[in-house]
N, C-alpha and C positions, 0 to 999 in steps of 0.2 A: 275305249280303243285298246285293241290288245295290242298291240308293239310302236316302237318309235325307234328309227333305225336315224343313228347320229354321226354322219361324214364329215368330217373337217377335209376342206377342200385345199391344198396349194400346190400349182403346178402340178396339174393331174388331169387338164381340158381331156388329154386324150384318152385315158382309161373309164371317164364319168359316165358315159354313152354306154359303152358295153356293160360296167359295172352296172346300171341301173338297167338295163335288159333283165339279167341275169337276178338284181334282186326283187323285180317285181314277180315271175318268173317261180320264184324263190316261198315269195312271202304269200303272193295271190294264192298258191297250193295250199299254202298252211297256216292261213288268219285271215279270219274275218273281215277285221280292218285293221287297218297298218299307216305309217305314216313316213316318206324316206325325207329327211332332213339333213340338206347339203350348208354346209357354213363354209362361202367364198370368203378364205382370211388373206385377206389383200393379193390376189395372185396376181404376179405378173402377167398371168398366161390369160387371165381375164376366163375362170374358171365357171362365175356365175353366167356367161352367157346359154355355156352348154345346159347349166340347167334349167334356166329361164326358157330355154327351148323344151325343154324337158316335160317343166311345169303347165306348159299352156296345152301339153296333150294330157295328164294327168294330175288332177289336183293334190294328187295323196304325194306328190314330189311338191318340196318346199324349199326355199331358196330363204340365206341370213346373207346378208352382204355387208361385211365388214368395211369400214372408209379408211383402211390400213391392214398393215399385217399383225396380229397382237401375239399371234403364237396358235400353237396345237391345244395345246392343253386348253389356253382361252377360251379358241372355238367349241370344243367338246361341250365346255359350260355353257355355252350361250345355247346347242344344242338340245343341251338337259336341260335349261331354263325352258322353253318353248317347249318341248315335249309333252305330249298327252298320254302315252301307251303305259298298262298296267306295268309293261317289263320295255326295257331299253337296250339296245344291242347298238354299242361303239366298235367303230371299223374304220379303217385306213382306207383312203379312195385309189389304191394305187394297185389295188386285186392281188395283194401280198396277203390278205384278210379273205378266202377265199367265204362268198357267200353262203354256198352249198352246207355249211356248219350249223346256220342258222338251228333248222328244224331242231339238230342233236341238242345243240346249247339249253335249245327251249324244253326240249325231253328233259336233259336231265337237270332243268334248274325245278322241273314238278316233283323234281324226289325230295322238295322239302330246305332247298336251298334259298339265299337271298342273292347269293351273286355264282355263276360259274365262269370261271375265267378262261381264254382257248390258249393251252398251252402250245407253243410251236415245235416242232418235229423237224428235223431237216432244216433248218433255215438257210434260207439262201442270199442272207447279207455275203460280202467280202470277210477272207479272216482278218481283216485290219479290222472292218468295223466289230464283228464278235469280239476279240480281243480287247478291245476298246470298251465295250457293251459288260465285260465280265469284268474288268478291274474298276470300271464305273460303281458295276455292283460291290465290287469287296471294298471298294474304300465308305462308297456311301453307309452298306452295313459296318462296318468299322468305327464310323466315328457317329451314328444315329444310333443303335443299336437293335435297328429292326431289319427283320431278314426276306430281303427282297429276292427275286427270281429272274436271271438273263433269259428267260426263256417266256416270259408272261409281258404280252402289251398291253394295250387298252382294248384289242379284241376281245369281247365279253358278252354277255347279259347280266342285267341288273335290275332288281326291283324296283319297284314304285316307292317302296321302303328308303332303299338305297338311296333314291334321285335324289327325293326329299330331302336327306339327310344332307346329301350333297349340294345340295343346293343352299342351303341355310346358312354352310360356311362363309362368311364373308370374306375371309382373311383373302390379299393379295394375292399371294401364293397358289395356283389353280391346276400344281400335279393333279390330275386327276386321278393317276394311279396307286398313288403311295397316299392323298389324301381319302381312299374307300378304303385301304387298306387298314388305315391308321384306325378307322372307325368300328372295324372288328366285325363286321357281320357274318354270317353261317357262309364258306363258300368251298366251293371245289372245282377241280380242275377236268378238261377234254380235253387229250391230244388230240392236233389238228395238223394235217400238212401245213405249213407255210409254200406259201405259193411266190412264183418270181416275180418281180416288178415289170410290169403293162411296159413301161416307157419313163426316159430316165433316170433321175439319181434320187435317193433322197437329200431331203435339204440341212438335214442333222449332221451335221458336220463335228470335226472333234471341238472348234471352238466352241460351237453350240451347245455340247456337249458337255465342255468344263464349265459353261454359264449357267447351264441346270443342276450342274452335281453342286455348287457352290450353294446355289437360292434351295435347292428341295434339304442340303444340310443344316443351314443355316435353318429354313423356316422347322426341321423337324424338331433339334436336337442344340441341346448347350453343351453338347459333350466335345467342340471345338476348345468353347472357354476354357471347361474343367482340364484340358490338355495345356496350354497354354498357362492356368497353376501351377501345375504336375512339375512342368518345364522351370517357369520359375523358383519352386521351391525346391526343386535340385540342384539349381546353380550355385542356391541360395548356401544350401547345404555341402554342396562341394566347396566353396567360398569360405566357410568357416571353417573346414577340417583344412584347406592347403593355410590359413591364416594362423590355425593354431601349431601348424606344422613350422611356420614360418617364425611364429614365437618363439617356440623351442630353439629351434637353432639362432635364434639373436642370446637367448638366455646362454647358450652353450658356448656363445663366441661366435659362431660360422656363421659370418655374416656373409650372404651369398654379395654380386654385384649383380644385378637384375637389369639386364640388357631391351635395346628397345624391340626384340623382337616379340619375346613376351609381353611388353607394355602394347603393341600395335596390335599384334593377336587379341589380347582380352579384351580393347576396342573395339576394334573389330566385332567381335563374338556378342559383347552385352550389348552393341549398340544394332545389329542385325538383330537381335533377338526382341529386342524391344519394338524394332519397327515391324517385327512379324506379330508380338502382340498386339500393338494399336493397329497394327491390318486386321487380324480378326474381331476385335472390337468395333473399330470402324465399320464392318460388314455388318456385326449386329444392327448399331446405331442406324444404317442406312436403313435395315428391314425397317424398323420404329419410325422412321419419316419417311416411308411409303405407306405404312399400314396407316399414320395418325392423317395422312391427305384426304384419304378417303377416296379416292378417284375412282371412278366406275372398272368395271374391270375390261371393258369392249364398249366400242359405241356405233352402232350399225348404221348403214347408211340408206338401207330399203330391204324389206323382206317381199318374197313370193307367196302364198296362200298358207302366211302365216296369222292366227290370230293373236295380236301383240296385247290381247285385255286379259 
């Protein structure tokens, strides 16, 4: 099969219909065979109907029905699992990942590429969510040390190379963007319009938002801990020089009277400090008892003319 087209579905009933016009439309001009694979992650909006309608006029439309919501990133994978195509192109169901790119992505992933990613031009998020999107990015590169892009989604193409590799990871953790990243293969970028959103909001909200920057730092990078040293071995160190400051002047006589303001404050301070360390310890600790559970990462409740062998 040459492609496998990977939609994670939620609240997006009413963009699904057009969007699959458009990517048959798309893909019929220019491949052989192709396969569009929707993954309904728990929609309220009951997402898989539209495609379940979809599916019963063409079989190359495949329907993953989630029995909850497990997330974006989840469905992607459960996408890339079931996929057959040589190459894989991930897209948003909400026509903000305009189809029409396809062909170009697939041109220039022949120049010798494993992955090319569609960089956005224009985007037509809110300045609150940009703003929000770019300090996401500098803090995550800040405390990971890998240099991510506000400008690059999961719209893409990716090899067969890729999938696999992708697929093999087990870990909990199922960024799918920063986990291909992390894996280093040949890629380069398209600029692409960003296109506006069909119908409603997205569901990425800031709390969402702070929930993924916490789990994708956590699962990438120790470089929280090694901060959280840094921090103790300064206070550690400031502690000794006001202590030897404080000898001196008992040696000299001056003996200060040390009020409780200073006593409440340094309270205060060590004991704030230390519950921010066992917070970020404790965050570790949690990754390790999700990762040692072992628990599936999705568990679907019915597919469409999917082959599940």
């Amino acid at each position: 099969m040459d492609i496998s087209i990977i939609i994670p579905c939620y609240n997006t009933k009413h963009s699904i219909e057009k969007l699959n016009s458009i990517l048959l439309k798309v893909v019929g001009e220019n491949f052989n065979s192709y396969e569009i694979i929707y993954i309904d992650d728990g929609s309220p909006q009951k997402d898989y109907k539209v495609v379940e309608q979809l599916s019963e006029r063409d079989s190359s439309v495949k329907l993953i029905k989630f029995v909850r919501n497990f997330g974006q990133q989840t469905a992607i994978s459960a996408g890339l699992k079931f996929s057959k195509g040589d190459w894989a192109i991930v897209m948003d169901a909400d026509l903000q990942d305009d189809p029409i790119y396809i062909p170009q992505l697939y041109n220039k992933v022949q120049e010798g590429y494993d992955i090319v990613y569609a960089r956005r031009i224009n985007r037509k998020h809110s300045l609150i969510k940009i703003l929000e999107s770019r300090v996401y990015h500098l803090c995550f590169n800040l405390l990971t040390g890998m240099n991510t892009d506000a400008t690059i989604g999961n719209y893409g193409i990716y090899s067969r190379k890729v999938v696999n590799a992708f697929n093999n990871m087990d870990e909990q953790f199922r960024g799918f963007g920063l986990l291909v990243k992390w894996m280093g293969f040949n890629c380069t970028y398209l600029d692409v319009e960003h296109g506006n959103r069909y119908t409603g909001k997205s569901s990425y909200n800031f709390h969402r938002g702070i929930i993924l920057a916490f789990n994708a730092m956590i699962a990438f990078s120790q470089r929280p801990l090694k901060f959280t040293v840094l921090v103790g071995f300064g206070i550690t160190f400031i502690s000794i020089i006001v202590s030897i400051i404080f000898i001196i002047r008992w040696l000299l006589g001056d003996v200060a009277i040390v009020g409780w303001t200073s006593t409440v404050l340094s309270i205060w301070l060590i004991g704030g400090l230390n519950i921010f360390i066992l917070g970020i310890v404790g965050l570790y600790i949690g990754k390790i008892f999700e990762e040692i559970k072992k628990r599936p990462h999705y568990i679907i409740d019915y597919t469409v003319n999917i082959d599940e062998n």
